[in-house]
Backbone bond lengths (Angstrom), bond angles and torsions (degrees), N, CA, C in turn:
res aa  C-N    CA-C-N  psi(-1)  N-CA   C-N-CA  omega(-1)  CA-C   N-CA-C  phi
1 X - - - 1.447 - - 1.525 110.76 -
2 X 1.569 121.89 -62.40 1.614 104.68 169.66 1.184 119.87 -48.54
3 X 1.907 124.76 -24.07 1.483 114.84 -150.36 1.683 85.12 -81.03
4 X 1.457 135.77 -29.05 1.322 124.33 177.66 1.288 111.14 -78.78
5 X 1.213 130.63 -48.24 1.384 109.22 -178.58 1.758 119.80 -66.64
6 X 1.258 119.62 1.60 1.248 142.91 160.98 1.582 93.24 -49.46
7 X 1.231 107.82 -80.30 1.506 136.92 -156.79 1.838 115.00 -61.17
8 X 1.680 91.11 -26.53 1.700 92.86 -169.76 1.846 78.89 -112.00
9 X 1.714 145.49 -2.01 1.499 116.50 137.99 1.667 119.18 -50.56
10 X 1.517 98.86 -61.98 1.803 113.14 -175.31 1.631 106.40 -34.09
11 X 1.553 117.89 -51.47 1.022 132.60 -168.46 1.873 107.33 -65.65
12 X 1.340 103.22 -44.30 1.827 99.63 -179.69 1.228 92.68 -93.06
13 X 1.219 157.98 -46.98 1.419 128.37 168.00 1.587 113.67 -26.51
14 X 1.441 112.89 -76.84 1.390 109.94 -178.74 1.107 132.56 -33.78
15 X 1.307 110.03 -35.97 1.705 117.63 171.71 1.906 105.82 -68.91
16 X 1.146 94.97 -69.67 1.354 93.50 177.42 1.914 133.73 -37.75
17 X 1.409 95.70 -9.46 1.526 126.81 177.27 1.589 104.95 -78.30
18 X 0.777 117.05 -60.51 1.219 141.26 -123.83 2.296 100.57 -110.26
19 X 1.491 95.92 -22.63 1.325 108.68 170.31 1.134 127.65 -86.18
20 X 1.552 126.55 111.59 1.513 126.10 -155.93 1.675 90.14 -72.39
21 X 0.930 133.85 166.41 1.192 163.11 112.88 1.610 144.78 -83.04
22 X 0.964 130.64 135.36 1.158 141.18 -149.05 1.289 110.43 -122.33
23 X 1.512 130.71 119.37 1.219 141.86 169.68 1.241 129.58 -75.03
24 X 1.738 112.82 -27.22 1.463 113.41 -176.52 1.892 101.68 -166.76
25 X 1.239 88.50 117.36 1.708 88.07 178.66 1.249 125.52 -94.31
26 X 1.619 95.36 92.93 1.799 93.57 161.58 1.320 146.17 -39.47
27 X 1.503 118.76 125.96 1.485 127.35 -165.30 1.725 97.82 -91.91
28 X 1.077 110.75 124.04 1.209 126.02 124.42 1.286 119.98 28.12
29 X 1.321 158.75 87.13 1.092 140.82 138.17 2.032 138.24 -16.49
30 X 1.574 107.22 117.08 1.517 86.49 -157.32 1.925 92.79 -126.20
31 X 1.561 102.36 163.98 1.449 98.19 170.15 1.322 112.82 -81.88
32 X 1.392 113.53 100.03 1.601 106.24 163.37 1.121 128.77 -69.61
33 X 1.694 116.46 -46.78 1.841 114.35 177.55 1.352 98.74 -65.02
34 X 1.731 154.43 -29.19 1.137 120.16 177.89 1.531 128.11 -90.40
35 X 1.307 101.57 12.54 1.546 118.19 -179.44 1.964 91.98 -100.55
36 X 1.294 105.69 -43.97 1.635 84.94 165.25 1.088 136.38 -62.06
37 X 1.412 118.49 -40.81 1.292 126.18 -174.57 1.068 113.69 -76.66
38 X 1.721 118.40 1.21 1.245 122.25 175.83 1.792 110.67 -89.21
39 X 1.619 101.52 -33.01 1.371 111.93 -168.31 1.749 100.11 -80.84
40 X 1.091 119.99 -52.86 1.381 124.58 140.07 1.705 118.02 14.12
41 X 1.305 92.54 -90.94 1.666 107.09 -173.10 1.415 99.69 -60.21
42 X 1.790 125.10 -50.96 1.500 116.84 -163.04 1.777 103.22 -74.48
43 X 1.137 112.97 -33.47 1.738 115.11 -177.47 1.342 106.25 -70.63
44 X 1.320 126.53 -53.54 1.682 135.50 172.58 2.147 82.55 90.31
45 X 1.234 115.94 27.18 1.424 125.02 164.72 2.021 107.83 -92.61
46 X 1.511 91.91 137.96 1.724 110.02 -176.77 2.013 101.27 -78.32
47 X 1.217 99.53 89.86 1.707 97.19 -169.57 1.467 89.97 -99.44
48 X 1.618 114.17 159.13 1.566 125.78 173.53 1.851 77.24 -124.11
49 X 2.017 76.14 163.04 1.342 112.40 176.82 1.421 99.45 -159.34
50 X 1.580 107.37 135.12 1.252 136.46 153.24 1.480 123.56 -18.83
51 X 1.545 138.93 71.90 1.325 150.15 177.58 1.294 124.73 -82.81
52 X 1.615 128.85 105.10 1.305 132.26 179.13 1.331 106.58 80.90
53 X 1.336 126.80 25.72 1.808 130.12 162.05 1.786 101.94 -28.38
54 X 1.319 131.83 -82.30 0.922 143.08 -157.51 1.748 136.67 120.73
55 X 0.971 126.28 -154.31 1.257 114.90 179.24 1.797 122.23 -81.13
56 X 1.191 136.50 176.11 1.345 112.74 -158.40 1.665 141.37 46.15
57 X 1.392 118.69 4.70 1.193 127.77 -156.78 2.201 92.26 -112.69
58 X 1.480 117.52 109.48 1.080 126.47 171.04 1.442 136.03 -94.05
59 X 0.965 138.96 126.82 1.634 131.60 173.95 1.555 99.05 -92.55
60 X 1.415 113.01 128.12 1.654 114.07 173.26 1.655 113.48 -115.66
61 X 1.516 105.13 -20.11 1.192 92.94 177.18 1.246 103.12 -163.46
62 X 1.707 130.18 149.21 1.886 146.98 -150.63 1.291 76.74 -144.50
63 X 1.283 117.90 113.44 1.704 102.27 131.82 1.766 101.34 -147.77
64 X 1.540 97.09 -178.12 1.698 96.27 -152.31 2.149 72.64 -139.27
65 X 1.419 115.79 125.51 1.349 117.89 -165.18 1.586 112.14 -175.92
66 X 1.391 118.28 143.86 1.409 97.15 161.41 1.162 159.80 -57.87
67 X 1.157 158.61 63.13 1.481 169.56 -164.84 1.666 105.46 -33.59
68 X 1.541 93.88 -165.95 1.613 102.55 -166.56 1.674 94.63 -72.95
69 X 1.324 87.09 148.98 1.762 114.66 -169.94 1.510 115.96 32.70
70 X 2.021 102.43 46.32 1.458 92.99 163.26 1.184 95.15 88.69
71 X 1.659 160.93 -25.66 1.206 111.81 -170.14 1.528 120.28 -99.99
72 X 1.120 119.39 148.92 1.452 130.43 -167.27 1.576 94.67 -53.28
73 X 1.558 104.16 123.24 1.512 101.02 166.69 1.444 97.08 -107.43
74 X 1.500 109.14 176.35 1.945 125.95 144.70 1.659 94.94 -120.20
75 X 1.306 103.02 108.59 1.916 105.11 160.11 1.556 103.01 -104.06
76 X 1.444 109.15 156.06 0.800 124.91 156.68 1.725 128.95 -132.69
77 X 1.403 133.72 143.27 1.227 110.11 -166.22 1.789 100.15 -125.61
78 X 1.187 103.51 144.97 1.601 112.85 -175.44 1.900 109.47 -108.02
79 X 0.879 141.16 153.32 1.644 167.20 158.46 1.645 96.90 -92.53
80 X 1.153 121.74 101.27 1.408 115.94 166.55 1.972 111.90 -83.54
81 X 1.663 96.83 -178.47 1.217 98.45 -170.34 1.646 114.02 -59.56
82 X 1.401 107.73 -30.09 1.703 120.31 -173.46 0.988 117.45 -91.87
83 X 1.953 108.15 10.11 1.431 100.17 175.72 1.730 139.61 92.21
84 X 1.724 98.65 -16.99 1.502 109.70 133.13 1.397 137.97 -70.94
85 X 1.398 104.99 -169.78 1.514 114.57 -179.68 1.272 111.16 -145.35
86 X 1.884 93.75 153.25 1.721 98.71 -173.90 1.381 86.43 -140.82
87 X 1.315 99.68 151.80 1.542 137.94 -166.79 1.789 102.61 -95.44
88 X 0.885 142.19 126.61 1.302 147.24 138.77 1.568 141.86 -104.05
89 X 1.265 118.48 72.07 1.042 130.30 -150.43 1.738 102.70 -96.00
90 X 1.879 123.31 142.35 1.146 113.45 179.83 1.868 99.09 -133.22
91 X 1.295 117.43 158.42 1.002 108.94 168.12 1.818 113.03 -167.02
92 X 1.457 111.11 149.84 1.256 105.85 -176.54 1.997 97.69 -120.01
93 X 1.831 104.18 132.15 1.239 102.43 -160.18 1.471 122.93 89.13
94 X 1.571 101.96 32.10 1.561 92.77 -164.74 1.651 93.81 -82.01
95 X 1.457 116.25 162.22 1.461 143.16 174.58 1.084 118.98 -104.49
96 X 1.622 120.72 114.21 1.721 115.19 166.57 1.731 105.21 -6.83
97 X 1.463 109.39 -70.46 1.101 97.66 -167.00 1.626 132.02 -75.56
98 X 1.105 114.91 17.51 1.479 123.30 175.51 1.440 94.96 -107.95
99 X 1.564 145.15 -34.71 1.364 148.11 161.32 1.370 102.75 -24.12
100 X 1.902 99.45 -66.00 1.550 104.29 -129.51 1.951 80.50 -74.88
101 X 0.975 117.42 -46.15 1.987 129.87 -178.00 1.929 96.97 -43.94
102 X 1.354 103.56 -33.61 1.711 106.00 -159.66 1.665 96.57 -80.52
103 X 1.539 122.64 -13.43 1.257 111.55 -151.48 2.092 83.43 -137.79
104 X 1.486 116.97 20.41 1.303 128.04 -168.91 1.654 112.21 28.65
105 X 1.377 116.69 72.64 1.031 118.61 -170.50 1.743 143.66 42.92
106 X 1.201 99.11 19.36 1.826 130.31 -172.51 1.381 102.11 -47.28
107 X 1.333 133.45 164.42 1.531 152.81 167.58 1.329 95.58 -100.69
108 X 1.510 120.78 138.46 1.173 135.77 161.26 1.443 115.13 -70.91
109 X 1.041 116.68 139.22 1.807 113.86 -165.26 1.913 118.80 -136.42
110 X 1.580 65.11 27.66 2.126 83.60 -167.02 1.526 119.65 110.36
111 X 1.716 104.95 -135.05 1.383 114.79 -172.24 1.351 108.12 -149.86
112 X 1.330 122.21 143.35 1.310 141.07 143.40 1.705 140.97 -98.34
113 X 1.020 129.83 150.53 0.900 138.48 171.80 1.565 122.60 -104.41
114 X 1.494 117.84 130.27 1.779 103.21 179.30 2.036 80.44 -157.82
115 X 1.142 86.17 122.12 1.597 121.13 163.78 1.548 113.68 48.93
116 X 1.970 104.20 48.87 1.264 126.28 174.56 1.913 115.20 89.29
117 X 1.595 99.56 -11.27 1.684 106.02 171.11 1.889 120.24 -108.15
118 X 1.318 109.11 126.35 0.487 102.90 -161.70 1.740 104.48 -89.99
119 X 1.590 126.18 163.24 1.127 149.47 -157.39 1.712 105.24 -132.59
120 X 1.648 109.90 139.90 1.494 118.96 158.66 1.556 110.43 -95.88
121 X 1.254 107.45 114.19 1.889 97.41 -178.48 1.610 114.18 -124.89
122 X 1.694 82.75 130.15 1.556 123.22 -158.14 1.510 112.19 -90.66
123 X 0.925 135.16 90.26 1.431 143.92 176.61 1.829 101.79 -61.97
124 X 1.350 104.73 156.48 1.661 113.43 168.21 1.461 90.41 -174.74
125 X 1.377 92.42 92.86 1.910 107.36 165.03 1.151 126.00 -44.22
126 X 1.505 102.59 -51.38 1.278 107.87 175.12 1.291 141.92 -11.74
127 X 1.488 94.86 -80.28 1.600 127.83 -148.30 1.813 80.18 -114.97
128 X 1.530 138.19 0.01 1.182 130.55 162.97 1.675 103.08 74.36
129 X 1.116 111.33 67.00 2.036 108.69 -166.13 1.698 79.61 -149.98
130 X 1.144 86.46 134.82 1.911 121.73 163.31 1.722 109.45 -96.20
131 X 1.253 152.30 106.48 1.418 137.26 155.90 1.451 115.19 -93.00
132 X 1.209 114.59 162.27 1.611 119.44 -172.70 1.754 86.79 -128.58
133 X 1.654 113.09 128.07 1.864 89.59 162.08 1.273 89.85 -156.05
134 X 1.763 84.83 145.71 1.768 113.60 -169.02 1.858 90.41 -119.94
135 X 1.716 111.35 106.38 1.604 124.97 176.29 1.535 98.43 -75.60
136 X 1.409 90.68 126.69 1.879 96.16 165.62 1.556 109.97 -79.78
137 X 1.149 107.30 167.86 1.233 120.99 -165.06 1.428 108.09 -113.35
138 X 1.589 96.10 123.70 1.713 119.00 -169.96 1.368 118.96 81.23
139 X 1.655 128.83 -166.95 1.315 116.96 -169.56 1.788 99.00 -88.00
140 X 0.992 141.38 -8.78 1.293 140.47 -164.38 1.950 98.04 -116.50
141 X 1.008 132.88 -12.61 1.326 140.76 169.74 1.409 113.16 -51.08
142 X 1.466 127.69 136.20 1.559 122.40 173.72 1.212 113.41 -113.96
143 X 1.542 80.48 127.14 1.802 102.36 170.57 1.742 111.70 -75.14
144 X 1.381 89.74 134.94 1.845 91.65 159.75 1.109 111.92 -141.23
145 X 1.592 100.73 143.26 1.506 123.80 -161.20 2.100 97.57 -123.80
146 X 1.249 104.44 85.07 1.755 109.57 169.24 2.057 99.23 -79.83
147 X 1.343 112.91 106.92 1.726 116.51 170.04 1.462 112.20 -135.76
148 X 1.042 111.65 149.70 1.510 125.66 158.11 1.781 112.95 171.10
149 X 1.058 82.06 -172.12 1.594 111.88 -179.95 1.753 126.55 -55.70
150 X 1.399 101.52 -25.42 1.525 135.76 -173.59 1.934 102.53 -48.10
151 X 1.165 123.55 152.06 1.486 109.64 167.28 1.528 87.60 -83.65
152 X 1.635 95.36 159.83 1.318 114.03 179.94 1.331 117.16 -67.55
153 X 1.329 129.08 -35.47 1.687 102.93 159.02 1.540 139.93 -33.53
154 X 1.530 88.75 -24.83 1.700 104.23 -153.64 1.816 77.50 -92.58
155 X 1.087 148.51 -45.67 1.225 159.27 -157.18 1.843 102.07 -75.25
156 X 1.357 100.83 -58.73 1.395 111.21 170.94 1.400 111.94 -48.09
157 X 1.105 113.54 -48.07 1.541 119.56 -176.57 1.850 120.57 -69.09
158 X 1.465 103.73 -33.40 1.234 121.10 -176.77 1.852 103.67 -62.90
159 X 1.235 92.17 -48.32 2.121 106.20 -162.59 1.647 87.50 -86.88
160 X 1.638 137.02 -12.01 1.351 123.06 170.24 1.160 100.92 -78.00
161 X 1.480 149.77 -8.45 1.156 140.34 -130.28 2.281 83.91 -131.26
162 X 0.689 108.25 -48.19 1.480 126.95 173.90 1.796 97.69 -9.96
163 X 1.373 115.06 147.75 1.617 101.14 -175.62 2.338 81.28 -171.86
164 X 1.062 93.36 144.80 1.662 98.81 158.07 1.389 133.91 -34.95
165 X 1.080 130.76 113.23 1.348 110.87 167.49 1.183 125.07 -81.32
166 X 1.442 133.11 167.12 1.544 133.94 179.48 1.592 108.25 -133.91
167 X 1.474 101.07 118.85 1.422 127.76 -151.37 1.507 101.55 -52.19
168 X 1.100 125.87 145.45 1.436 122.17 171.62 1.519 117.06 -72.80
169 X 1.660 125.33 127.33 1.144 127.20 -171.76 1.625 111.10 -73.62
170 X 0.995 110.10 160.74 1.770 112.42 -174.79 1.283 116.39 79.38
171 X 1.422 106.87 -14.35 1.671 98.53 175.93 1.651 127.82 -100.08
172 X 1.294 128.30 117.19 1.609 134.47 -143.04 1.851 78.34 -92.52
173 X 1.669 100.71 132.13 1.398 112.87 146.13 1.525 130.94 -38.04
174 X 1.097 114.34 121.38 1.607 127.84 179.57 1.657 97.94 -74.19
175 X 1.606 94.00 145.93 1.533 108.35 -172.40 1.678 96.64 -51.04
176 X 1.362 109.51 160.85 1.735 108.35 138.63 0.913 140.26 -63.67
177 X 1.174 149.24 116.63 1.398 141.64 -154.14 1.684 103.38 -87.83
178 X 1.010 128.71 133.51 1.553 150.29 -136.06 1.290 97.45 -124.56
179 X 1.667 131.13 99.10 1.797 149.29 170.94 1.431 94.39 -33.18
């Protein structure tokens, strides 16, 4: 009786050897500028996207959805060259409280400047996140919120890179959605 349960340890060790494991699961590569230019045309919202990043620079995830308290965001999320991530979040109608959630509850820490626009930048010690945010103007104005984990060069570089999008043709504006 030990000499088998000997034999059926040896045996789940070995397996257990022998099973890769995985530390971090890579996403997918996704189209973000044509998922903007899609959200673009249906929002009839002025969205930027990231132009001429360079090599190492990933999109993992586009989606166009409601955010904190309901308001329609477009995020997008980037894989930088070093292997962080940055958040790109847009929204028209944004709410204190979709800000303070967009920037994970961060302290405002002044202003920056990167390539003649200026930026509100949001510290959150915490959780170790830098945000940059440029408030649109009025209730239909879009906010963008560029955050993550990234050192701030890599962040600086991301929101220098920022350029207009141009709405995707063929696609008919979605109603307004009616309070």
């Amino acid at each position: 009786m030990i000499r088998s349960m000997v034999v059926i340890g040896l045996f789940v060790l070995a397996l257990v050897a022998i099973v890769p494991r995985v530390s971090q699961v890579q996403r997918p590569a996704v189209d973000a500028s044509g998922k903007a230019a899609q959200v673009a045309a249906q929002t009839s919202w002025s969205l930027v996207m990231p132009q001429g990043l360079g090599k190492g620079w990933v999109s993992t995830v586009a989606t166009y959805a409601p955010g904190t308290d309901r308001v329609p965001t477009f995020t997008t999320v980037w894989t930088t060259p070093t292997g962080a991530t940055i958040a790109l979040k847009q929204a028209a109608g944004a709410t204190q409280g979709w800000l303070s959630r967009s920037v994970n509850d961060g302290q405002a820490t002044g202003t920056v400047t990167v390539s003649g626009r200026g930026f509100e930048k949001y510290v959150a010690s915490a959780v170790n996140q830098i945000a940059y945010v440029a408030k649109g103007a009025g209730a239909k104005g879009v906010t963008v919120v560029a955050s993550g984990t990234a050192p701030e060069d890599e962040l600086k570089g991301f929101v220098a890179a920022l350029a207009p999008v141009r709405p995707a043709t063929g696609v008919k504006p979605a109603p307004s959605p009616t309070p």
